[in-house]
KOLBA-15854 format. One record per atom (N, C-alpha, C): x, y, z; atom name. Coordinates in pm, whole numbers, plus 50000, padded with zeros to 5 digits. Layout:
residues N
    c1    c2    c3 name
     X     Y     Z   CA
...
This chain:
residues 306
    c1    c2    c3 name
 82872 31138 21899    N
 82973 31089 21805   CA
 82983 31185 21687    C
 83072 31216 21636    N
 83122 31287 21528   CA
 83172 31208 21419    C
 83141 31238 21249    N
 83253 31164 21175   CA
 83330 31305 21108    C
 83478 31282 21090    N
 83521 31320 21033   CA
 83565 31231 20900    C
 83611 31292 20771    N
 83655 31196 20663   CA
 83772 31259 20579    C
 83837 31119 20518    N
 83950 31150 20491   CA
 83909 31250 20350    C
 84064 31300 20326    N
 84054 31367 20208   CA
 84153 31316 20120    C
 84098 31292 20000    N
 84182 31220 19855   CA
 84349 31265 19828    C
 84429 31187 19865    N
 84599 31290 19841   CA
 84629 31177 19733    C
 84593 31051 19667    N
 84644 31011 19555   CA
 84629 31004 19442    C
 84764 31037 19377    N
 84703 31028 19258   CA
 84811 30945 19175    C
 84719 30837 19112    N
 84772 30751 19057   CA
 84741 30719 18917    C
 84640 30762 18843    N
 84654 30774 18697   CA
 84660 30939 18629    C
 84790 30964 18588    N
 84802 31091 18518   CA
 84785 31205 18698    C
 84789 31288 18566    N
 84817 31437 18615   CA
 84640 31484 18734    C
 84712 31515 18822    N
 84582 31556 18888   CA
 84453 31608 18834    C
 84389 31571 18901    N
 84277 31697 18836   CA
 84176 31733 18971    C
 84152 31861 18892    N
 84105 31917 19073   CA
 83930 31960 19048    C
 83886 31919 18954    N
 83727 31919 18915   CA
 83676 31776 19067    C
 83733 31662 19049    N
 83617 31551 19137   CA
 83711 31640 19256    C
 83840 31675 19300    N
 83852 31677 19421   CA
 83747 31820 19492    C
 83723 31884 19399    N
 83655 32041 19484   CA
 83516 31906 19448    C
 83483 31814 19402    N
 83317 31777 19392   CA
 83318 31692 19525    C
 83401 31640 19537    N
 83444 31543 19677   CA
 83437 31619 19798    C
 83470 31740 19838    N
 83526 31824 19953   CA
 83376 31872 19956    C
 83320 31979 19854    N
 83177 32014 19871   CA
 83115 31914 19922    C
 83093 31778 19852    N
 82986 31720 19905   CA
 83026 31623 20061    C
 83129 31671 20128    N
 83161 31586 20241   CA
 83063 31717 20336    C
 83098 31810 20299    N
 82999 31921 20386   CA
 82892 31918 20354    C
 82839 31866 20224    N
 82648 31935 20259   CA
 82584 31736 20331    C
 82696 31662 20296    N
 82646 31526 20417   CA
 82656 31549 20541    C
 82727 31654 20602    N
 82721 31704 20732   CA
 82897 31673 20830    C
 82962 31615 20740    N
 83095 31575 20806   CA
 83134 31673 20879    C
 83163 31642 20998    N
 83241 31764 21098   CA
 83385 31830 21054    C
 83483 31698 20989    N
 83598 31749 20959   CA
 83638 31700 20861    C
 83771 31690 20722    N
 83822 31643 20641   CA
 83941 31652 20720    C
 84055 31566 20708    N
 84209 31504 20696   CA
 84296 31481 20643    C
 84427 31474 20652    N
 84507 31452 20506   CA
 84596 31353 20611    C
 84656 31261 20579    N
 84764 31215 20596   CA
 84972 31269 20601    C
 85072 31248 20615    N
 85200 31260 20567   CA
 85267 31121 20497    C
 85323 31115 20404    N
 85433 31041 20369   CA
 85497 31100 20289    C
 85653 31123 20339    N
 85736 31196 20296   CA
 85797 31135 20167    C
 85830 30970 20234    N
 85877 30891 20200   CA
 85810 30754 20172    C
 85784 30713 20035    N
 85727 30629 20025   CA
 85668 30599 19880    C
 85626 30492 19848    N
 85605 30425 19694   CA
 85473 30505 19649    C
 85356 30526 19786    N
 85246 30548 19745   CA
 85251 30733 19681    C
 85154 30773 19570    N
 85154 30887 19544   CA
 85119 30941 19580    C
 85171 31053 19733    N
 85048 31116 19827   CA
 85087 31222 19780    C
 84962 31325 19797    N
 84988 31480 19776   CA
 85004 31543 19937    C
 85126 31605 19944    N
 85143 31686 20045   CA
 85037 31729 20126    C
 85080 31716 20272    N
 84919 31729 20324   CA
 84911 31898 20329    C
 85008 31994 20366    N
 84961 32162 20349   CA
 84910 32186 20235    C
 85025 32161 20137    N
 84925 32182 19983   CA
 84809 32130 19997    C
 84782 32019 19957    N
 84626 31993 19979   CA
 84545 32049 20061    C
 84558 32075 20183    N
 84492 32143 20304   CA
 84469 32307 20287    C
 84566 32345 20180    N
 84550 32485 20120   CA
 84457 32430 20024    C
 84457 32396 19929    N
 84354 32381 19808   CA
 84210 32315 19885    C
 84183 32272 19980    N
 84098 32217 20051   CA
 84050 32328 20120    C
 84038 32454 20141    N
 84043 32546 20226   CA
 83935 32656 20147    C
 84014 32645 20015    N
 83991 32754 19881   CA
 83846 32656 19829    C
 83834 32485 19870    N
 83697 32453 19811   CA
 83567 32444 19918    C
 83590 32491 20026    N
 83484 32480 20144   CA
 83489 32572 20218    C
 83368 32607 20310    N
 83342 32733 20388   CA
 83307 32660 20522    C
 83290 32539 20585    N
 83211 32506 20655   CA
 83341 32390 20745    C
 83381 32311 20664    N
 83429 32177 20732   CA
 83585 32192 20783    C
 83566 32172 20909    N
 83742 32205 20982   CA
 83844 32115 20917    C
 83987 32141 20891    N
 84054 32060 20809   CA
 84182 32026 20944    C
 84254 31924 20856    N
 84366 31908 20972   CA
 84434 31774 20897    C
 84574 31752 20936    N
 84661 31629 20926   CA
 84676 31565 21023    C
 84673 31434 21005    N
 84694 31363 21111   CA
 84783 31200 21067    C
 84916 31242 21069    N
 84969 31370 21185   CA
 85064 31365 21123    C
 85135 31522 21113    N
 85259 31560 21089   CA
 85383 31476 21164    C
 85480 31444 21097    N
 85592 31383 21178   CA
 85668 31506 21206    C
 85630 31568 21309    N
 85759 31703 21337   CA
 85881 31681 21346    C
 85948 31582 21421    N
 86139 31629 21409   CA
 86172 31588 21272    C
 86090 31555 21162    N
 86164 31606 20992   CA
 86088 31706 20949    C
 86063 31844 21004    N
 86030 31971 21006   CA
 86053 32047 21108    C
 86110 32178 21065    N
 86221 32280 21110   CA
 86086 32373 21188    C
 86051 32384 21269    N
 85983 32416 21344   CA
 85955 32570 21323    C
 86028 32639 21273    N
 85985 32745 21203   CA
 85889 32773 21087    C
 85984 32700 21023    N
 85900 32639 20913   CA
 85745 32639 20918    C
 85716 32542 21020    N
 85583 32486 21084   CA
 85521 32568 21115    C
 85552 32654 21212    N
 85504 32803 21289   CA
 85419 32811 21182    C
 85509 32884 21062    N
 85465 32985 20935   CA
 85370 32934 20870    C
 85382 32766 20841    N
 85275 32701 20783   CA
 85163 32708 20831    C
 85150 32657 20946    N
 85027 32697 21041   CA
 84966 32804 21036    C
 84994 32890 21081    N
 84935 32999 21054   CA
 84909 33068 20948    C
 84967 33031 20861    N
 84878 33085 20704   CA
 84790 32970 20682    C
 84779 32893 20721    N
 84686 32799 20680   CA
 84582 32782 20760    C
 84593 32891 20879    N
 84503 32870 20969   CA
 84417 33033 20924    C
 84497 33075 20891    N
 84439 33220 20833   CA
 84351 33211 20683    C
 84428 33105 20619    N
 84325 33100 20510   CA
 84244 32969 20490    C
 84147 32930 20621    N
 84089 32850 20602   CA
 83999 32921 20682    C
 84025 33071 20760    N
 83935 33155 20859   CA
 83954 33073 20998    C
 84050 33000 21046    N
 84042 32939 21164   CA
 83945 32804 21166    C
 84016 32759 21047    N
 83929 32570 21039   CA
 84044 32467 21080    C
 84153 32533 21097    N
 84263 32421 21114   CA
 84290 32338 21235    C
 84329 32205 21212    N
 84313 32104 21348   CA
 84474 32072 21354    C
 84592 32053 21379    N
 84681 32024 21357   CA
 84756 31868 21424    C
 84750 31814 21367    N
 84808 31649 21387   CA
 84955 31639 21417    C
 85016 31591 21546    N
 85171 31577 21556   CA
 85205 31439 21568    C
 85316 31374 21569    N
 85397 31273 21603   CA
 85532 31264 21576    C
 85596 31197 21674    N
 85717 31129 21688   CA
 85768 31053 21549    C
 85692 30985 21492    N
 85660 30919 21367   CA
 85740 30759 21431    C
 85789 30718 21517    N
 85867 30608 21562   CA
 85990 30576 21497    C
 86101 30531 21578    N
 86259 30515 21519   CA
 86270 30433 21374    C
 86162 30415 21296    N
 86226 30316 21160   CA
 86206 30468 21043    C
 86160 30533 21069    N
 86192 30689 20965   CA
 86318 30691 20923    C
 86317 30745 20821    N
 86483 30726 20725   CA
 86515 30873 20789    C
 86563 30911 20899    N
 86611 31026 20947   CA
 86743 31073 20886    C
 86767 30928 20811    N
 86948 31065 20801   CA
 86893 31108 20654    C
 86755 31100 20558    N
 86717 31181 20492   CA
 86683 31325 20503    C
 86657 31339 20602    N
 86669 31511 20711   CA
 86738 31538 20786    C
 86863 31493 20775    N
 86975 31556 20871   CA
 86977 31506 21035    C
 86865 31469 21000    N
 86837 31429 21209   CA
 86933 31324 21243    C
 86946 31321 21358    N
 86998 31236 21465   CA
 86928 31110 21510    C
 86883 31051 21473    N
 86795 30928 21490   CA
 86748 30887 21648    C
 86849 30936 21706    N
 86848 30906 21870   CA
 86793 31001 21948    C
 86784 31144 21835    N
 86737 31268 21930   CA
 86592 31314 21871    C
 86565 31188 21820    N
 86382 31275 21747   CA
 86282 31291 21862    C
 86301 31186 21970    N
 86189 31227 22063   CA
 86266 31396 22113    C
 86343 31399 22167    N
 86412 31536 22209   CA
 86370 31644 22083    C
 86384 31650 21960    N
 86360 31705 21867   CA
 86229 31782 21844    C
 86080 31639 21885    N
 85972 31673 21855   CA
 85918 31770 21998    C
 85971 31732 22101    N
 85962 31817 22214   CA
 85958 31944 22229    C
 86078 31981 22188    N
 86152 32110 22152   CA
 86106 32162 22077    C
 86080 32078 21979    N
 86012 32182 21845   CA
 85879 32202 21868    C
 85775 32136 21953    N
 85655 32140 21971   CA
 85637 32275 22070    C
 85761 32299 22143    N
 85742 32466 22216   CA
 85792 32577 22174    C
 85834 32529 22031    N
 85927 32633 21944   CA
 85781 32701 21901    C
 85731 32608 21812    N
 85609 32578 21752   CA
 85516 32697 21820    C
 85457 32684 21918    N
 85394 32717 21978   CA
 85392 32858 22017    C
 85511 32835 22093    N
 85564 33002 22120   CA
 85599 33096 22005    C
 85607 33047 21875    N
 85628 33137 21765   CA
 85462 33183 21744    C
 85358 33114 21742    N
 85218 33156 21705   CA
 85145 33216 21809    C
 85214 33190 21935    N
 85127 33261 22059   CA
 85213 33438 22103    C
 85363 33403 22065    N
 85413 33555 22143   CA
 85502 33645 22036    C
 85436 33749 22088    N
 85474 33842 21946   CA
 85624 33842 21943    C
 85711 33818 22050    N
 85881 33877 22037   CA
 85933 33726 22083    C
 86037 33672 22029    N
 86028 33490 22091   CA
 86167 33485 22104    C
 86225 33461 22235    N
 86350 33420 22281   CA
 86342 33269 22347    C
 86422 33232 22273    N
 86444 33073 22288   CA
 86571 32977 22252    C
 86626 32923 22409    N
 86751 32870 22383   CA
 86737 32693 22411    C
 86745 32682 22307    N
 86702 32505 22343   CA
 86819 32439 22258    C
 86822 32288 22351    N
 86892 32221 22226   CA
 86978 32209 22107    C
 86853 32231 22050    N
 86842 32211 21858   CA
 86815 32378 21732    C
 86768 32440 21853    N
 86692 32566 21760   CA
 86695 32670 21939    C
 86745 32776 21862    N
 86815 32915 21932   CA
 86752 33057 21872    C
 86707 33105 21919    N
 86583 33248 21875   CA
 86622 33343 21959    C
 86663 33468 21920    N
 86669 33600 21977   CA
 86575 33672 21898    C
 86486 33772 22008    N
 86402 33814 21997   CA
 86304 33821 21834    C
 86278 33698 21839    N
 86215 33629 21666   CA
 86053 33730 21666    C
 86034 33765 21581    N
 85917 33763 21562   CA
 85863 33698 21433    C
 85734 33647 21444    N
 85645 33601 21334   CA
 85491 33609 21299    C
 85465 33694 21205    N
 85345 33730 21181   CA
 85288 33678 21031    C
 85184 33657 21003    N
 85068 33690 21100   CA
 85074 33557 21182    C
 84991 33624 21314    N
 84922 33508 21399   CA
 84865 33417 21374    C
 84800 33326 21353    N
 84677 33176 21338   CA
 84557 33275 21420    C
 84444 33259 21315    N
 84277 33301 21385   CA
 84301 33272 21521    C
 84337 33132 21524    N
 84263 33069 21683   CA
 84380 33100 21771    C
 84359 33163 21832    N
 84430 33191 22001   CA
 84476 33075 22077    C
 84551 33103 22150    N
 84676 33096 22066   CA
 84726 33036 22013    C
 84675 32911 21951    N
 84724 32862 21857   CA
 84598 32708 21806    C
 84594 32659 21685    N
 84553 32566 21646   CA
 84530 32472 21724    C
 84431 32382 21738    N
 84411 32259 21892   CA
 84533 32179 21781    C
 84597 32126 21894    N
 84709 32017 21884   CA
 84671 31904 21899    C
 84655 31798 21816    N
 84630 31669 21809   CA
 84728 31573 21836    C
 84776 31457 21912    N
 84838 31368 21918   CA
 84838 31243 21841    C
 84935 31206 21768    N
 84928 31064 21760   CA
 85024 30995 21821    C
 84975 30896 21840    N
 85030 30851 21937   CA
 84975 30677 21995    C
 85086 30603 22076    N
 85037 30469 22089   CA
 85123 30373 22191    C
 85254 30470 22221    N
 85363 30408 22339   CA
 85260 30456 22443    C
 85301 30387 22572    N
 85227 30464 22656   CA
 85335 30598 22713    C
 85447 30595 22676    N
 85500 30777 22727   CA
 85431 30852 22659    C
 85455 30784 22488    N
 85396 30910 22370   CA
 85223 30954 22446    C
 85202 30845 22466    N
 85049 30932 22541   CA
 85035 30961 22616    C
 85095 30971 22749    N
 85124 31032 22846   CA
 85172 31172 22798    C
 85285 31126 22723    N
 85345 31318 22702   CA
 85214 31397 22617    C
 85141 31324 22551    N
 85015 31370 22435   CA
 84915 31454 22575    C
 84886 31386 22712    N
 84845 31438 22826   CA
 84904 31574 22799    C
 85008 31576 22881    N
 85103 31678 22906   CA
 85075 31796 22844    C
 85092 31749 22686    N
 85117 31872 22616   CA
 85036 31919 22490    C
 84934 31811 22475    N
 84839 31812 22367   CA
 84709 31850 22382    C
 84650 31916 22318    N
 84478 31943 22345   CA
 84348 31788 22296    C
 84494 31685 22230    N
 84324 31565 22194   CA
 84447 31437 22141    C
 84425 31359 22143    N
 84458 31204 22074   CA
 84377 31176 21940    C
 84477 31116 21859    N
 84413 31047 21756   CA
 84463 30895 21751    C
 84425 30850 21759    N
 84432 30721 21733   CA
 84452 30645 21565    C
 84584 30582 21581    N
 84649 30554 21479   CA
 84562 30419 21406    C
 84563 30450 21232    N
 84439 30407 21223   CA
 84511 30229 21160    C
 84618 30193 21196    N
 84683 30053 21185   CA
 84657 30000 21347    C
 84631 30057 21448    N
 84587 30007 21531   CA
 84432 29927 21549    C
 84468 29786 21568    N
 84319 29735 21660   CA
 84222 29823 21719    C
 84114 29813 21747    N
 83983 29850 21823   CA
 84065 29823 21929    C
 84103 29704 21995    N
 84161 29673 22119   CA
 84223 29715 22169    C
 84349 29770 22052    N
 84450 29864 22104   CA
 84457 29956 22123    C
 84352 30025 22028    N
 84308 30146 22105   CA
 84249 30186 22249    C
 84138 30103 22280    N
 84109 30089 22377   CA
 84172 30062 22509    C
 84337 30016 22490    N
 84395 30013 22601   CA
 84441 30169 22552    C
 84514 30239 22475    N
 84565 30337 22460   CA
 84494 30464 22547    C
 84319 30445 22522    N
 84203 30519 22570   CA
 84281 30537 22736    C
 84239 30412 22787    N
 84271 30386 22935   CA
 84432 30432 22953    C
 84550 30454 22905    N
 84621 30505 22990   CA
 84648 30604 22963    C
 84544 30721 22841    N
 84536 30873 22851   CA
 84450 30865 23015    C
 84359 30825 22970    N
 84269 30833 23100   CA
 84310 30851 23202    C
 84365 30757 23278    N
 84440 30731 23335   CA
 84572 30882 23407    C
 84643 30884 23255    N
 84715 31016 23259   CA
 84647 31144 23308    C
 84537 31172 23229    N
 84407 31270 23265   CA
 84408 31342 23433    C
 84388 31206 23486    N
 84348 31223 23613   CA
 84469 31190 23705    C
 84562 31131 23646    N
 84719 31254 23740   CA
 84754 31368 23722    C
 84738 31437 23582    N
 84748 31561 23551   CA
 84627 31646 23634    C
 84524 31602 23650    N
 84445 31649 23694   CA
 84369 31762 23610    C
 84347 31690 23484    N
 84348 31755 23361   CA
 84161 31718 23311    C
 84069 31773 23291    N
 83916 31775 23285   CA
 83943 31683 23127    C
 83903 31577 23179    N
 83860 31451 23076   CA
 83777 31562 22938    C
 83692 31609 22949    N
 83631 31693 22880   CA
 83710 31790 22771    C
 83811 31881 22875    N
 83886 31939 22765   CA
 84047 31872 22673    C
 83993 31720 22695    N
 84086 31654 22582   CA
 84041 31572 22486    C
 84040 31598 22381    N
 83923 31529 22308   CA
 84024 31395 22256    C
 83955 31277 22194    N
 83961 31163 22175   CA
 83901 31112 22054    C
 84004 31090 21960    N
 83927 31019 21802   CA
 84030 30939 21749    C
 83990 30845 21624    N
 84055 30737 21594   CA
 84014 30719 21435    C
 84139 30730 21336    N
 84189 30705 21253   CA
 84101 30531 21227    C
 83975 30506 21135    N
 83954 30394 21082   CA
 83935 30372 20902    C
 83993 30263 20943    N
 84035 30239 20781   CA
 83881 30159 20763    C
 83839 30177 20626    N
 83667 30097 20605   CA
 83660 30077 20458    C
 83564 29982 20448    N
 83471 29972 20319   CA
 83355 29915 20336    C
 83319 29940 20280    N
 83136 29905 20300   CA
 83102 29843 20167    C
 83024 29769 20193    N
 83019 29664 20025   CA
 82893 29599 20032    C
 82761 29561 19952    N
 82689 29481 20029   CA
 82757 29282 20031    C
 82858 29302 19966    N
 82961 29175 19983   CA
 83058 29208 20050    C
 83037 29105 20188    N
 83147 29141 20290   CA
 83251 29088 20224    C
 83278 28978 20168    N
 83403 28897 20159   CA
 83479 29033 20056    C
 83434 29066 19973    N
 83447 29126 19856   CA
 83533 29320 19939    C
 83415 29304 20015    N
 83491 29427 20124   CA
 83605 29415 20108    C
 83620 29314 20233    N
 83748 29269 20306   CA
 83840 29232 20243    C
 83822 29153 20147    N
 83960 29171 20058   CA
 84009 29273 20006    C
 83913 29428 19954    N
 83984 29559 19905   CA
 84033 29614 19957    C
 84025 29635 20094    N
 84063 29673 20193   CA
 84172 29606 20222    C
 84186 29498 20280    N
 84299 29418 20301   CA
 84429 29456 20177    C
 84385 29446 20050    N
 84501 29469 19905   CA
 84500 29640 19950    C
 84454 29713 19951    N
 84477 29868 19930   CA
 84561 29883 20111    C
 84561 29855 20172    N
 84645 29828 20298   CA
 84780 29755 20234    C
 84764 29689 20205    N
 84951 29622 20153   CA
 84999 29692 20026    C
 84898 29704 19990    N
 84996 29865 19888   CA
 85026 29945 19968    C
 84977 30005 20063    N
 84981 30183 20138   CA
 85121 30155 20210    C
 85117 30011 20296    N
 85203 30002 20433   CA
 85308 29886 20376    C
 85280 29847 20271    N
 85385 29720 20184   CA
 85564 29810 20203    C
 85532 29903 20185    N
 85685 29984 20181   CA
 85769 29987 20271    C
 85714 30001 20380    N
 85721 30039 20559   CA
 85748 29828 20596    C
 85753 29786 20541    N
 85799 29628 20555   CA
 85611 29566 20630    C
 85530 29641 20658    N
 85426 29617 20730   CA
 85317 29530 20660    C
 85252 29426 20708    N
 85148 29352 20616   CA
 85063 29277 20693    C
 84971 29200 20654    N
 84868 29160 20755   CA
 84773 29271 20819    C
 84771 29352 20804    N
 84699 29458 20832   CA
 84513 29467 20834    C
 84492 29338 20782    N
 84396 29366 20784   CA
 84260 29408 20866    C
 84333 29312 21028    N
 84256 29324 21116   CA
 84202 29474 21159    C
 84334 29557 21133    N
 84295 29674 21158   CA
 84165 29733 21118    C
 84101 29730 21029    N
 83995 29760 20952   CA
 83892 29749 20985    C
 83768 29811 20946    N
 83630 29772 20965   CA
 83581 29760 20836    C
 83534 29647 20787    N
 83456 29610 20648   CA
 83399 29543 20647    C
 83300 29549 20543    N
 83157 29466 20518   CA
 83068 29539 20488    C
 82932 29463 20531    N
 82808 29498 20517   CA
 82802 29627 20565    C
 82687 29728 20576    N
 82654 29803 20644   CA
 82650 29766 20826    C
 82585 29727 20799    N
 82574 29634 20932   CA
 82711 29649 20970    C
 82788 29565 20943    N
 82852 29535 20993   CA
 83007 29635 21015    C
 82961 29721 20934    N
 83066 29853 20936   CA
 83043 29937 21086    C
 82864 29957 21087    N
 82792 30010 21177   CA
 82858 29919 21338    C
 82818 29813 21349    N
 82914 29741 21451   CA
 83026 29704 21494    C
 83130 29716 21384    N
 83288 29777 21377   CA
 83304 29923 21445    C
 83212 29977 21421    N
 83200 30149 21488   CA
 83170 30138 21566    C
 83021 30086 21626    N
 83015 30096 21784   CA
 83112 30034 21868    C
 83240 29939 21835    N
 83330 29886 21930   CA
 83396 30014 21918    C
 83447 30068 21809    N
 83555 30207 21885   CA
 83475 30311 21907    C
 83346 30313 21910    N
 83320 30453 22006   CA
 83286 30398 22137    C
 83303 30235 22159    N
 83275 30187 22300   CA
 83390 30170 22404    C
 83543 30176 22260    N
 83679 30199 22330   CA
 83716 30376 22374    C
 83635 30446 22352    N
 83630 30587 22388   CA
 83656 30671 22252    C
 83673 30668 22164    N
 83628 30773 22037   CA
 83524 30863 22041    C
 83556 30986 22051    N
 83446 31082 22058   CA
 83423 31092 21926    C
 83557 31114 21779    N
 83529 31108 21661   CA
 83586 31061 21561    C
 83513 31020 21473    N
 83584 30880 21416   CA
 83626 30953 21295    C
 83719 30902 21231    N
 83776 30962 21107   CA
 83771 30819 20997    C
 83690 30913 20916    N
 83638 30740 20826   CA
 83753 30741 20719    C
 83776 30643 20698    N
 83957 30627 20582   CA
 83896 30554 20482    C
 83799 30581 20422    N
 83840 30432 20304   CA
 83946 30457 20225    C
 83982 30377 20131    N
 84145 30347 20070   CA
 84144 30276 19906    C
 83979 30298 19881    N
 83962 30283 19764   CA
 83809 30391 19701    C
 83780 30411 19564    N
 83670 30470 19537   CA
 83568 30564 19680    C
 83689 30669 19666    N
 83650 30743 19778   CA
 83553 30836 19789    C
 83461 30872 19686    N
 83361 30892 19658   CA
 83235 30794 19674    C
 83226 30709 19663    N
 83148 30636 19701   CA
 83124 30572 19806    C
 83251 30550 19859    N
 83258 30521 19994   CA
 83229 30567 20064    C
 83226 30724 20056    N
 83170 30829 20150   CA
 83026 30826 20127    C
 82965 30856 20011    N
 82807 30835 19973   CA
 82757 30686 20045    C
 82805 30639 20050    N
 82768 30462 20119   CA
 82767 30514 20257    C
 82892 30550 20348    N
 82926 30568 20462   CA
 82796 30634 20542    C
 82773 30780 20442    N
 82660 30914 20493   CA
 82564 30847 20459    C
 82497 30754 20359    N
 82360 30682 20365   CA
 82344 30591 20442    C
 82434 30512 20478    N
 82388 30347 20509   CA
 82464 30357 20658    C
 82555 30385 20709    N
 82623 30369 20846   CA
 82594 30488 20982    C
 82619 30600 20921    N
 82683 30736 20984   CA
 82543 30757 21046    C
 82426 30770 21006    N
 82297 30771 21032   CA
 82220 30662 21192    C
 82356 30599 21198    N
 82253 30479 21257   CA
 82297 30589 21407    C
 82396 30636 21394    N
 82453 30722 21568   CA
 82435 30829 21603    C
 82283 30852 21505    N
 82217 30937 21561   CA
 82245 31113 21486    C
């Protein structure tokens, strides 16, 4: 089992300050975290900081811990665009970058980006081999759709050959099927159930072995939202309120089930159900005092899996 953990994008009293966030990022690496994360909301009440920006300034405070979003909504980004981002960000992190995609699902305010509302799955498709083929081939001819390239080039390359591992999010069963197809790993959306994930698990799986694709080289992790408290009730309610702020916008509520909170204990046994629904690595979210949450998480939980 692996944890990865989120990384801080709000800011909600005053003007940033980037003293606790470089004290936050250092100390997620010397606890041993495999990876840090950023989220997207383009659109929305909550104050997120851009996940590249951040993922650049996150880059400039660590030497050790792989970074990544999860997950970019690609058809409201110009796939060029993306290319370029990627790869400088994969260049100046020395090849730490994980890259997160999705569809983002039809309630996105698309005619805020020009899109077609009907053509985003077609969009993210297209752009996901635009994407690709701009960071893997030095001269790029490409007649698709939406986006048309005579002999493009774009430099520099991304460290990693040929290109950044591609992460899925994802939760229809096509979107994970096509995540088979065309993705190097799943993430698991972190408003989803344990349960639902666990069916999600089974029809990559599933997919896997029609593709005829080595279970092994697709990796598998899941987005969990947490708090740890030695008062469960006290948990579960912060969690529950910092969830209807985040997703209150998006018309979404009740959310709470999604979550794992409480005791240690009982955080620790919230975890062993999704690494028992197939999570190879868990991405810990708390959604309040995220510093401490993490110091709680690396003392009292993360330890028990060895």
């Amino acid at each position: 089992m692996r944890f990865a953990i989120s990384v801080p994008q709000l800011v909600e009293d005053g003007p940033f300050d980037p003293a606790p966030f470089r004290g936050y990022l250092a100390r997620a690496e010397e606890l041993g975290f495999d990876s840090a994360w950023t989220g997207e909301q383009l659109i929305g009440t909550s104050p997120l900081l851009g996940p590249f920006e951040t993922l650049t300034f996150a880059a400039a405070c660590t030497q050790r811990l792989r970074l990544g979003c999860a997950a970019l909504v690609t058809p409201l980004h110009n796939p060029v665009h993306l290319a370029k981002q990627i790869s400088t960000l994969d260049q100046l992190s020395q090849g730490r970058l994980d890259v997160g995609v999705t569809t983002g699902g039809p309630f996105r305010m698309f005619s805020a980006f020009g899109v077609d509302p009907t053509s985003y799955v077609g969009r993210f498709t297209e752009g996901l081999e635009l994407v690709r083929a701009l960071l893997a081939q030095d001269r790029v001819d490409f007649d698709g759709r939406f986006w048309q390239l005579r002999d493009a080039a774009m430099e520099p390359k991304p460290v990693q050959r040929p290109n950044p591992p591609i992460w899925f999010g994802a939760t229809h069963p096509s979107s994970l099927r096509r995540a088979v197809r065309l993705g190097d790993g799943l993430i698991g959306s972190g408003i989803a159930t344990t349960a639902e994930f666990a069916d999600h698990v089974r029809t990559v799986r599933k997919a896997l072995a029609e593709h005829d694709r080595d279970p092994a080289g697709f990796a598998i992790a899941k987005r969990v939202y947490i708090a740890v408290d030695d008062n469960a009730e006290r948990a579960r309610t912060r969690i529950d309120q910092a969830l209807e702020r985040f997703y209150g916008y998006f018309g979404l509520s009740g959310l709470g089930p999604v979550a794992v909170a409480g005791t240690p204990d009982d955080c620790i046994a919230g975890l062993q159900e999704v690494a028992a629904a197939g999570a190879q690595t868990v991405l810990l979210n708390p959604l309040f005092d995220d510093l401490e949450q993490m110091e709680r998480l690396a003392a009292d939980v993360v330890p028990e899996f060895g």
